[in-house]
N, C-alpha and C positions, 0 to 999 in steps of 0.2 A: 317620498317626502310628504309629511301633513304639514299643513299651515292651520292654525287657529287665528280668532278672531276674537276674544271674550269681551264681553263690554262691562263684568263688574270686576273687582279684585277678587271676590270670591271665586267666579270659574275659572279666574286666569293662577288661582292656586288648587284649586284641582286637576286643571289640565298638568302642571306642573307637575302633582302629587302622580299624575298617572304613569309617567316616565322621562328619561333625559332629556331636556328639550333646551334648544336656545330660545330665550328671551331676547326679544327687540321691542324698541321703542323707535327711536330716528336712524337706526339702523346702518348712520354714518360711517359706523369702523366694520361693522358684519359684512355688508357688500365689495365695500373695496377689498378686504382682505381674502374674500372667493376670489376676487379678479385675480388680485398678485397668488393666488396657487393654492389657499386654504380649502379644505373640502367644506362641501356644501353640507348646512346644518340637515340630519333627518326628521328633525320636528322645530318646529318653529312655534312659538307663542309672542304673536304681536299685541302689545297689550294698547295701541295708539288710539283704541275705542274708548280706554278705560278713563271716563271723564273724572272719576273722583281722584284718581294719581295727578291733576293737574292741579292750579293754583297757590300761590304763596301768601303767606297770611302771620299775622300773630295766631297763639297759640294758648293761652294763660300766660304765664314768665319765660314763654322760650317760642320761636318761629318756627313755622313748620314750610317746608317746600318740597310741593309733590315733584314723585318720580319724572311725572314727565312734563314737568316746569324746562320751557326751551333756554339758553342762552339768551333770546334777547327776550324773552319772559324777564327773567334777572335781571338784564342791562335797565331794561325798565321800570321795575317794583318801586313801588315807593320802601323805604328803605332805611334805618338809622345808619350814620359815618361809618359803624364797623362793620358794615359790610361792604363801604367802598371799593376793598381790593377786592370781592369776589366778583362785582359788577365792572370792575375792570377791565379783570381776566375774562371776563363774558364778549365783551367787544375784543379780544384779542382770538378767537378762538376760529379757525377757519376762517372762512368766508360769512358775507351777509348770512348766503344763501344755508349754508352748516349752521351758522347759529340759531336761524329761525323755525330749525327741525331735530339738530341734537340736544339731546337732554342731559340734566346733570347728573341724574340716575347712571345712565349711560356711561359718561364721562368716568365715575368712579367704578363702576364694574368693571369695566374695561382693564383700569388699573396699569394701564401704562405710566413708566417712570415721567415721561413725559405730559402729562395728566393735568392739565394749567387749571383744572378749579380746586385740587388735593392742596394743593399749600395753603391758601385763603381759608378754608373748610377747616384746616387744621389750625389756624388763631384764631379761627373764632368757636373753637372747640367743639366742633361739629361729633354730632352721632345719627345711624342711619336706623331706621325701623326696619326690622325683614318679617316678614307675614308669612307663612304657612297654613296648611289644616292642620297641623298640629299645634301653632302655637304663635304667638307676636313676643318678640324680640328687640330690644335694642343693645345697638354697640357703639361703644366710641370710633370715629371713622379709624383711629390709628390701631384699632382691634381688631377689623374691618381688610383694610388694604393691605396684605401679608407678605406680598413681593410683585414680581414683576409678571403681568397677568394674574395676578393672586390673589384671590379672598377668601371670608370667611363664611361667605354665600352656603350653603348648602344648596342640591339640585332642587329640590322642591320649593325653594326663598324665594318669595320676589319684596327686591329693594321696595315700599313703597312711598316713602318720604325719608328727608335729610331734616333731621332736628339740631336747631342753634339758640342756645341759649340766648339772653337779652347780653347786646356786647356792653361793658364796661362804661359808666358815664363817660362820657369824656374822650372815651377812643375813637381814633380813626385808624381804616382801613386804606392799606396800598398793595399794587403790586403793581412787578416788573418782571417783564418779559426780553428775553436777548434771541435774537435767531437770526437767521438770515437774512431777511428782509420781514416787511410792516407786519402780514397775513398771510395765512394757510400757510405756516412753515411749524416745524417742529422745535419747540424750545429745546437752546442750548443751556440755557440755566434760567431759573425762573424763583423770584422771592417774593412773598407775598409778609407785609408786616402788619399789626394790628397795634397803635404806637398810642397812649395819652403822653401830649408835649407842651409842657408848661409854657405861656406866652414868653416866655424868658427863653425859650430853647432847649430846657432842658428835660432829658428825656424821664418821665413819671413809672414808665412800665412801658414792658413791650414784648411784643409776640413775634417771634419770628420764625418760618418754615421757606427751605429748599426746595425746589425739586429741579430733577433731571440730573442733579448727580448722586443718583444712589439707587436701587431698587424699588425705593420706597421714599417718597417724598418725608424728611420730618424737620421733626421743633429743634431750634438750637437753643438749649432752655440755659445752658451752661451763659451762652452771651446774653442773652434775654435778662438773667442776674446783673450779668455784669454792665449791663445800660443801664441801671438805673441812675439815675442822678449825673448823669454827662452829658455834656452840651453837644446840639448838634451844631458843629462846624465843618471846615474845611477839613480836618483832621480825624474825621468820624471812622472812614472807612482804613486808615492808619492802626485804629485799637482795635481793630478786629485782629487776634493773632491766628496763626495753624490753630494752638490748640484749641482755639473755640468752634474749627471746623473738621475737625474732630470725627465728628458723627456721619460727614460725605465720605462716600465713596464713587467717586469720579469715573467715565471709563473713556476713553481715546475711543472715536467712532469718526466718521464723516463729517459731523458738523461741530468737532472740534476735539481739541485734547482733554486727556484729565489735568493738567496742569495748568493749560485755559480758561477751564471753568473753575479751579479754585483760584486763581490768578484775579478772577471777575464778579466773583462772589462778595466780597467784602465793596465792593463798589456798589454792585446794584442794593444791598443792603441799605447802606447809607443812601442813596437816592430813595428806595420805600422809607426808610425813617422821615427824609425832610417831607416826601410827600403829606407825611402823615401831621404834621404842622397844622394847627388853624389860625386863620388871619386873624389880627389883633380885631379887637371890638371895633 
């Protein structure tokens, strides 16, 4: 086994370039998954030296946040409304102690269905930069995330930032998480909205992404149409029909059915819509 150590993004994409190697950063899902029976990586590239993959920041017309910006990096940024829900999903993710070492980078490599900052990332129309010696790239994250463990990575990529454009005047972000209990559990279904809501209630636009039932977290863009101009009420999660969830595909596991989680979907939806409300003047 080699381990590396690089301290710029340049050596840590030639190390890359030289052969198959895993990339770690908090290394949260890599270790445990040796535990439960995965074999151990033969080349390892820890990139936790590489100071310029940290910080979040504006960028000209769009935010940039490095690879290895921590969860409660995030929870803390100062930050405009639409990114509420990603800063949400930050405080829901593991324990203190996970969030103050896993990165978001991480988070979407990984590419688990379960994956609690993919849906937030996804309304606020996230794209990741990947860097090589051959060349810098960007992808829309939904070009990006391909399935379950899945991307568009190449072996010699390293993720080095997540780019988000300026969210929409007036929008705020939400998200909701369902699982077993508060932390360290894995989402049974999870919705992240990105909603402008007229002081009247009524919804102006809105974003809405799943995950955890399907392979691949996405947009329900068909209901997204169909919100506009309806009132959030009591009735909210009532006009959410089947076919606006359409686009899930559910699976019966452990921590719940597929019929449970479409059962609950239209409910947590309407809960990230009211959230996304701002108090009157």
């Amino acid at each position: 086994m080699t381990y590396l150590l690089p301290t710029t993004v340049e050596s840590a994409v030639e190390a890359l370039a030289a052969g198959q190697s895993t990339v770690v950063a908090g290394a949260t899902d890599h270790y445990p998954a040796i535990v439960g029976g995965a074999a151990p990586a033969r080349h390892v590239v820890d990139i936790t030296a590489v100071d310029e993959l940290r910080g979040i920041g504006r960028d000209g017309d769009r935010w940039r946040i490095g690879a290895l910006a921590s969860w409660t990096d995030i929870a803390r940024a100062d930050l405009p409304a639409g990114f509420a829900g990603l800063q949400r999903a930050a405080t829901q993710i593991g324990g203190v102690q996970i969030q103050n070492v896993a990165s978001l980078a991480g988070n979407i490599c990984n590419a688990s269905p379960a994956a609690d900052g993919i849906p937030p990332l996804l309304t606020l129309d996230a794209s990741v930069e990947l860097r090589s010696t051959r060349a810098t790239r960007v992808l829309p994250l939904h070009a990006f995330v391909l399935g379950n463990r899945v991307t568009a990575r190449q072996p010699d990529e390293l993720l080095v930032s997540v780019l988000v454009p300026e969210p929409p005047a007036g929008a705020v972000g939400a998200f909701e998480k369902l699982g077993a209990r508060a932390y360290q559990v894995i989402s049974i279904v999870m919705v992240a909205a990105l909603a402008d809501i007229g002081l009247d209630g009524t919804i102006r636009s809105a974003r809405l992404a799943v995950g955890a039932c399907s392979p691949v977290a996405v947009r329900l863009t068909d209901l997204e149409r169909d919100l506009a101009g309806v009132a959030i009420d009591h009735q909210l999660a009532n006009r959410i029909t089947p076919e606006h969830l359409e686009a899930l595909s559910p699976i019966d596991d452990v921590r719940g059915t597929a019929e449970y989680r479409l059962n609950v979907t239209p409910r947590l939806i309407a809960r990230a819509l009211r959230s996304c409300q701002r108090p009157p003047p």
